[in-house]
N, C-alpha and C positions, 0 to 999 in steps of 0.2 A: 809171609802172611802173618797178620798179628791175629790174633781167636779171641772172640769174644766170650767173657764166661757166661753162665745162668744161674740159676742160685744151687745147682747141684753140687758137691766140692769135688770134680775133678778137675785135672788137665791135661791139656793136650802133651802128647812124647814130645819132650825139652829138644830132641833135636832139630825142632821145628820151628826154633826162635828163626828173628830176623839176626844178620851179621851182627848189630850191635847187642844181640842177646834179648830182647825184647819178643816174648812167648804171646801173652794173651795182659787182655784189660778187662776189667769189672769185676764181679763178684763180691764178696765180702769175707772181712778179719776174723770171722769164726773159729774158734778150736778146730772143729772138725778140718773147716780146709786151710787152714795155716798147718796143719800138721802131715797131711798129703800133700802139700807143695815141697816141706821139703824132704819127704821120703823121695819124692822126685828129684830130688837138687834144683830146686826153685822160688825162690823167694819174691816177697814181696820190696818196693822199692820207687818212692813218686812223694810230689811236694805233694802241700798244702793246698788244698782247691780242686787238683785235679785226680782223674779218676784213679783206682788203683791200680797199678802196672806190675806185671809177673815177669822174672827174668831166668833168664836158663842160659849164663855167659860161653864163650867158645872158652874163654880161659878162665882157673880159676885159683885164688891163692888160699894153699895149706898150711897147716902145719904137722907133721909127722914126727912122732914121739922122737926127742930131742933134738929138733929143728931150730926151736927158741934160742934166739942169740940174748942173754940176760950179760950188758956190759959190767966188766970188773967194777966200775965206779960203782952200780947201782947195789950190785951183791953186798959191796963195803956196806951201804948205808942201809940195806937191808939188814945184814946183819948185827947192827946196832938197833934195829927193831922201832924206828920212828913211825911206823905205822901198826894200827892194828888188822888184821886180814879180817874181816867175814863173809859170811855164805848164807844169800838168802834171807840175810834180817832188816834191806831197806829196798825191795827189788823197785815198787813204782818208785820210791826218788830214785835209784841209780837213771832207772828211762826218763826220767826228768831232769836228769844231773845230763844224760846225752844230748836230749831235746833243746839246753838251753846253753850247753858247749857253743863256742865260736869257731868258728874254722878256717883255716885259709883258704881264700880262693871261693868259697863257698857261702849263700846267703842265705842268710832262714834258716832252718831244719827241714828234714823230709819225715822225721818224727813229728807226726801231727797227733792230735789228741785222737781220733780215730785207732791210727796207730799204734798210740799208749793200752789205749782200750785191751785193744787187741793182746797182745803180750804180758798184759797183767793177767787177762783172764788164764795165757797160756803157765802162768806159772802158779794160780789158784789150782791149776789142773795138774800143775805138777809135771810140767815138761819144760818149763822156762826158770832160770835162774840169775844170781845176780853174784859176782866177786866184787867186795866192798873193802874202801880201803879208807878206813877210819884215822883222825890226827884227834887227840886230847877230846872223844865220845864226839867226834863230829867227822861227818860224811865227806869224805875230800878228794875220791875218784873210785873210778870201780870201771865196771864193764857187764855186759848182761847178753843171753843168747838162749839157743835152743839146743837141749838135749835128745836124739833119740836114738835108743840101740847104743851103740860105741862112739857116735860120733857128737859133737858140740857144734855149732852151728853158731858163731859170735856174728853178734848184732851191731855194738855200738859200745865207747867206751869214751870214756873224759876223766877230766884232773882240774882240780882248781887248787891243786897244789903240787909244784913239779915232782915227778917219778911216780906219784898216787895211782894213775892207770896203769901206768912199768909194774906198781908191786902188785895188784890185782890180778895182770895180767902173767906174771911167774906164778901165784898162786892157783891159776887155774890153769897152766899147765900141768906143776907138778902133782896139783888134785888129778885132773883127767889121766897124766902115764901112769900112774898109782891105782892108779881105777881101773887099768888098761882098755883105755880109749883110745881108736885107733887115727884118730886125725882131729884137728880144729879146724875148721872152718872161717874165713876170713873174709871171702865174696869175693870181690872183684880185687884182683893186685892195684896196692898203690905203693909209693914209695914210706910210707909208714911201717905199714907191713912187713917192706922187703927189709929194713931197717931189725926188724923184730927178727927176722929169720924164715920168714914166710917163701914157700916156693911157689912158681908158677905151674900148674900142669893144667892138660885141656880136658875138656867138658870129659869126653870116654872114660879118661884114664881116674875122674872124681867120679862120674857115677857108676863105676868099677870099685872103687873103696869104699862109696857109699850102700852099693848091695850087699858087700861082706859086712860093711858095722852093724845093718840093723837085723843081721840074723841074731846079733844080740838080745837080750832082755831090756827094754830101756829102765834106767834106775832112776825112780820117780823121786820127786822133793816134796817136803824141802832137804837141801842136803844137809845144811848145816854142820860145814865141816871143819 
């Protein structure tokens, strides 16, 4: 059964999706319930045109403090320092740098300006962030997500210059185990992810790590770190 929402921001218990993970439709990108979706482990996820789709998958891929596989090759070129790392000083272009990525296999974006909307507002509020991976004072990959309690919640990342989302994405690990953050969030396993280090484990067993993270405090932004 897919649930329809109303403009109150709840949702229905995630274990209620359809097989392919698919919860409820409608409602709106609000703070208030973009940030109850994912206390729930539920996000949002739909093109351009059509309505907005909430998912709560059977599987889901993590990452658990020093899970990240960072290749020798890239460590080299890291530690000669071709990029500069920042935190939170270009978050709408990074979601614009996602938005306008090309993908294989995949047409258009599902970051629609709706969408954008939506996650600027959440990181005016201080619970969305962005790892920026700067070449000679210009923007050349990053990645951007949701913070709350212990947990990060990654949304979307790109590169218009090779390894630029590689070095954003070591920098916001070693920010998050540093911080003692107890997972990354990834959504749905693909081969990218597994590539990075990412494991697959099911729905219970994430929203079992996800009730211990948010007994945490969430640490709000910007983080600028």
């Amino acid at each position: 059964m897919i649930f329809s929402l109303d403009a109150r921001p709840i949702f229905p218990p995630p274990h209620l999706s359809e097989p392919d993970g698919l919860l409820a439709v409608g409602g709106d990108l609000r703070v208030t319930r973009l940030l109850e979706a994912y206390r729930c482990g539920i996000f949002p996820w739909y093109s351009a045109g059509d309505p907005i789709l909430w998912w709560s998958p059977l599987s889901r891929a993590v990452f658990l403090p020093g899970d990240e596989r960072i290749p020798t090759r890239l460590k080299r070129r890291l530690r000669n320092a071709p990029f500069e790392i920042r935190v939170d000083t270009a978050f709408a272009a990074v979601v614009k740098g996602c938005a306008s990525a090309k993908r294989s296999g995949v047409p258009g974006t599902w970051i629609s300006g709706e969408m954008a909307h939506g996650y600027v507002a959440l990181f005016e509020a201080g619970y969305a962030h962005s790892f920026e991976a700067w070449l000679e004072d210009r923007l050349v990959g990053g990645l951007y997500g949701v913070s709350l309690g212990a947990a990060f919640f990654g949304e979307s990342m790109f590169s218009c210059v090779g390894d630029a989302s590689k070095a954003a994405f070591a920098a916001l690990c070693a920010w998050c185990w540093n911080q003692g953050f107890q997972f990354i969030d990834g959504q749905l396993p693909n081969e990218n992810l597994a590539r990075l280090g990412a494991r697959v484990i099911g729905r219970e067993a994430f929203l079992g790590y996800l009730e211990q993270a948010l007994e945490r405090t969430t640490l709000m932004g910007p983080w600028m770190a």
